[in-house]
N, C-alpha and C positions, 0 to 999 in steps of 0.2 A: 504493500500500500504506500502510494506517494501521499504524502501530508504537508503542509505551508505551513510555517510559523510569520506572519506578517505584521511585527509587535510596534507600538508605538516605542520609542527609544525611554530608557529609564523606566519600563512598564512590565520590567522581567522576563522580555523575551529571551536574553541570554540565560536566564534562571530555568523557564519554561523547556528550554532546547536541552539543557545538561540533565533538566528530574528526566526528559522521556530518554533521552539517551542514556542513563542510567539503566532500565528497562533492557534484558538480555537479545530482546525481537528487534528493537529500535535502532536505527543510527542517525545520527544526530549531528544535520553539519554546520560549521562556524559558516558568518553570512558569504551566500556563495555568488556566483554569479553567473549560474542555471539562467536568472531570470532574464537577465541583461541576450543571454544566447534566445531567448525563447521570445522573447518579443521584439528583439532586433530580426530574429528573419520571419518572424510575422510581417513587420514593416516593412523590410525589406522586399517582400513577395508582393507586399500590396500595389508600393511605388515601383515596382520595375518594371520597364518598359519591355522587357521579358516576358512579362506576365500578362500583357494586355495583347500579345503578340499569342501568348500560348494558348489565351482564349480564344480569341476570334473563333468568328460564325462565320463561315463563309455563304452559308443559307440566307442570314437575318443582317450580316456585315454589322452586328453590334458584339460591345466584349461580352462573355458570361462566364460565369465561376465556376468553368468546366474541372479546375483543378483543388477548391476547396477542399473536398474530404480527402484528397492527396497530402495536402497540404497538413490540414487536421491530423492525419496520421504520421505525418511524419516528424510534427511537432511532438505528439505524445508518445513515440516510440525514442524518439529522441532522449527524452529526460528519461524514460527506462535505462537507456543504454548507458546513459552518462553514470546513473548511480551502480550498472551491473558492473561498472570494473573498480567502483569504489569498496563496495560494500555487498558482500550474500545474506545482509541480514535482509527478514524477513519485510519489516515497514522501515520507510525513511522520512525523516521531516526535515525539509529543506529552509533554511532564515534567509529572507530575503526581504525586505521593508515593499520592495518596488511590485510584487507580484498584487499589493494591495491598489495599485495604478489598474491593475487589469482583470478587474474580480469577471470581467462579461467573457474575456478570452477564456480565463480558469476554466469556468462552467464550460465551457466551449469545447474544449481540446481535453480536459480533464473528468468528464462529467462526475466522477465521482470521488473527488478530491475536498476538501476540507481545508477550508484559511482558518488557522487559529490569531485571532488575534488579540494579543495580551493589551488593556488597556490601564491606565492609572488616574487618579484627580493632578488634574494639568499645574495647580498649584505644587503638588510632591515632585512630579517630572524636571519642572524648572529649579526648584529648592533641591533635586540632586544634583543636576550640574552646578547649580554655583557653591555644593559641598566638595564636590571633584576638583572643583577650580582654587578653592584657599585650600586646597591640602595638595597641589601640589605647586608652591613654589618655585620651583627649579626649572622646571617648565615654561621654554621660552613662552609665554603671552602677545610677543609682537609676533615671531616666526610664527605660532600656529593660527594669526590674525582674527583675534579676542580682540587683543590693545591696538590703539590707534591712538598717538599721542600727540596725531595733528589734528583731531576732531574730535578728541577725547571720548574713543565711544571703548566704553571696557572697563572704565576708570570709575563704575559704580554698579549697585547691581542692576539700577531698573534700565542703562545701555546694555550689560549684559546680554541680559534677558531677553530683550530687544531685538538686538542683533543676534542670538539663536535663534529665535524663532521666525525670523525674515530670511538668514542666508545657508541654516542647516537645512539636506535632503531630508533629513527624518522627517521635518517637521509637515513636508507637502504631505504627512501621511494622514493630518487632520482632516483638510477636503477631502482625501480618498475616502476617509471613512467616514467624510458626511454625504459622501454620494454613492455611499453602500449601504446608508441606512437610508438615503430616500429611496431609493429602487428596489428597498427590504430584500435585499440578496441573503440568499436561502445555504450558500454554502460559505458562510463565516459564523464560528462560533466564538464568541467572544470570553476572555476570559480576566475579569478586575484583578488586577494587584493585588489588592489588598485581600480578596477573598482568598486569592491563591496564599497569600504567607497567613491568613490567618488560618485555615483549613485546609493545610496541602495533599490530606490524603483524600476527603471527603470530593476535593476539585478534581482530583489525578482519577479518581475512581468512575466521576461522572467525564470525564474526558477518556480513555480509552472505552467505557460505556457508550456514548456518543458516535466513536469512529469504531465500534466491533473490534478494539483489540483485549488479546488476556488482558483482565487486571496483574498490576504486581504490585507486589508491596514495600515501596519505597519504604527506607532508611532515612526520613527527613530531618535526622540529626548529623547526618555526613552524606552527601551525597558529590560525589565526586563530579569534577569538573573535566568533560571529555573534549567539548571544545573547547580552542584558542586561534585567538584573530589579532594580530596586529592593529593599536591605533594609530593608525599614518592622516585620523585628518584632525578635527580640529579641539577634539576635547581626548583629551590621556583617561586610562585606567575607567574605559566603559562595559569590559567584557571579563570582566572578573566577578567571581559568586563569592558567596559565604556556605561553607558548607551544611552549613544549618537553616534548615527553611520556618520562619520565624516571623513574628507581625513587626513591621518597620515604624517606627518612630515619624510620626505625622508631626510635624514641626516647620512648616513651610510658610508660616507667616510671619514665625521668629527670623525665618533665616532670609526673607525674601522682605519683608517690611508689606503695611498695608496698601498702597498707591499700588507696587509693582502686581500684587496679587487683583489689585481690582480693577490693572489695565490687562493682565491674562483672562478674567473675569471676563469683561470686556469684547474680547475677543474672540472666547473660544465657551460664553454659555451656552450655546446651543448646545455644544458635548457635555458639560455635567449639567442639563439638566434631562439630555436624552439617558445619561449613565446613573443618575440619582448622586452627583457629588453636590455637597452643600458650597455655595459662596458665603461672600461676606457681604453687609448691611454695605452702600455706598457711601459710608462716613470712614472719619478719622478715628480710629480705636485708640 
């Protein structure tokens, strides 16, 4: 069984991918770039002037999409192939933020595939990157371009903040998944943060439920960490777990101040009020 992990960032998708990859059936891979192969020769097929050439009607002299389910199978046979030389485990779940760009191709070429996607309260998401940020010092801040000390954007949190959420790819994953929940797409099953560290067997148990895999019985006081990925962009130390799956410290208004929280507020209520996360009163606390 091919599986998606298509997580919001800071939302425990790296957490998500290590408990199933934990699982003896499961393989579990760091973020790949499956997705980038699989919808670049989609594109590719569509715009090429190959392709309009390979349909022609010579009956009707209009193009027709004589080579679609050619196509469709050889997209799907594809990601088969890629994992059969990685992996003989039995189910794989692939991290990829971008396959949530193409939940209509998914269903498409996939039919029966499943996006998990791990969600969090947008206040905690931002209050952990700016705890990754004072903890690591050493950490050039101009090189991985945070600071900018000609326009001083980086040099507080509510620039910070700002500037993640306008120039990181993660963050295009908010549209994606407001225009997965207007078109109530049927194969994403969402999974909160916070329910998962509060309840991670109870979650685990109705997640391979869900997708028809055995249950197993996670150890969520060590759970070993199978992937690792490289940070080469612009925030350090984001693909690191704790072995312990555990309820996390909601403290994001200490760490982020009231304005920053009620301009995220601001921005991105439609998601906690479609996910049930509480905001704040539009006053000064």
């Amino acid at each position: 069984m091919f599986i998606i992990n298509a997580s919001l960032p800071r939302a425990g998708s790296t957490l998500l991918s290590n408990i199933m990859g934990n699982h003896p059936d499961i393989y579990a891979s760091p973020t790949s770039s499956l997705v980038d192969l699989v919808a670049g020769g989609h594109a590719k097929w569509q715009t090429s002037l190959e392709t309009l050439t390979e349909g022609y009607n010579p009956d009707n002299e209009f193009y027709t999409d004589t080579r679609k389910d050619s196509v469709k199978a050889f997209l799907n046979q594809g990601i088969k192939a890629y994992y059969d030389v990685i992996t003989d485990k039995e189910h794989v779940i692939d991290k990829g933020r971008a396959w949530m760009m193409f939940p209509d191709l998914v269903q498409e070429i996939l039919p029966d595939t499943t996006i998990l996607c791990a969600v969090r309260h947008p206040f905690d998401i931002f209050a952990s990157l700016e705890k990754i940020y004072r903890r690591t010092p050493m950490v050039n801040k101009l090189g991985e371009g945070t600071l900018d000390l000609d326009t001083g954007r980086g040099l507080t949190v509510e620039t910070r903040v700002y500037h993640w959420y306008k120039t990181m790819f993660s963050f295009k994953m908010f549209p994606a998944i407001k225009g997965a929940i207007q078109q109530r797409k049927e194969n994403i099953f969402w999974v909160p943060f916070e329910v998962l560290t509060d309840s991670p067997e109870e979650v685990m148990t109705e997640i391979y439920k869900y997708l028809g895999i055995v249950d197993y019985k996670h150890d969520f006081s060590n759970i070993q960490q199978v992937t690792h990925e490289a940070d080469i962009q612009s925030i350090h130390g984001l693909h690191k777990i704790r072995p312990e799956v555990k309820p996390v410290e909601q403290d994001a208004v200490k760490i982020l101040g009231v304005p920053t929280c009620l301009w995220i507020q601001q921005e991105l209520g439609w998601f906690m009020e479609y996910f049930g996360y509480k905001g704040l009163e539009n006053k000064e606390e």
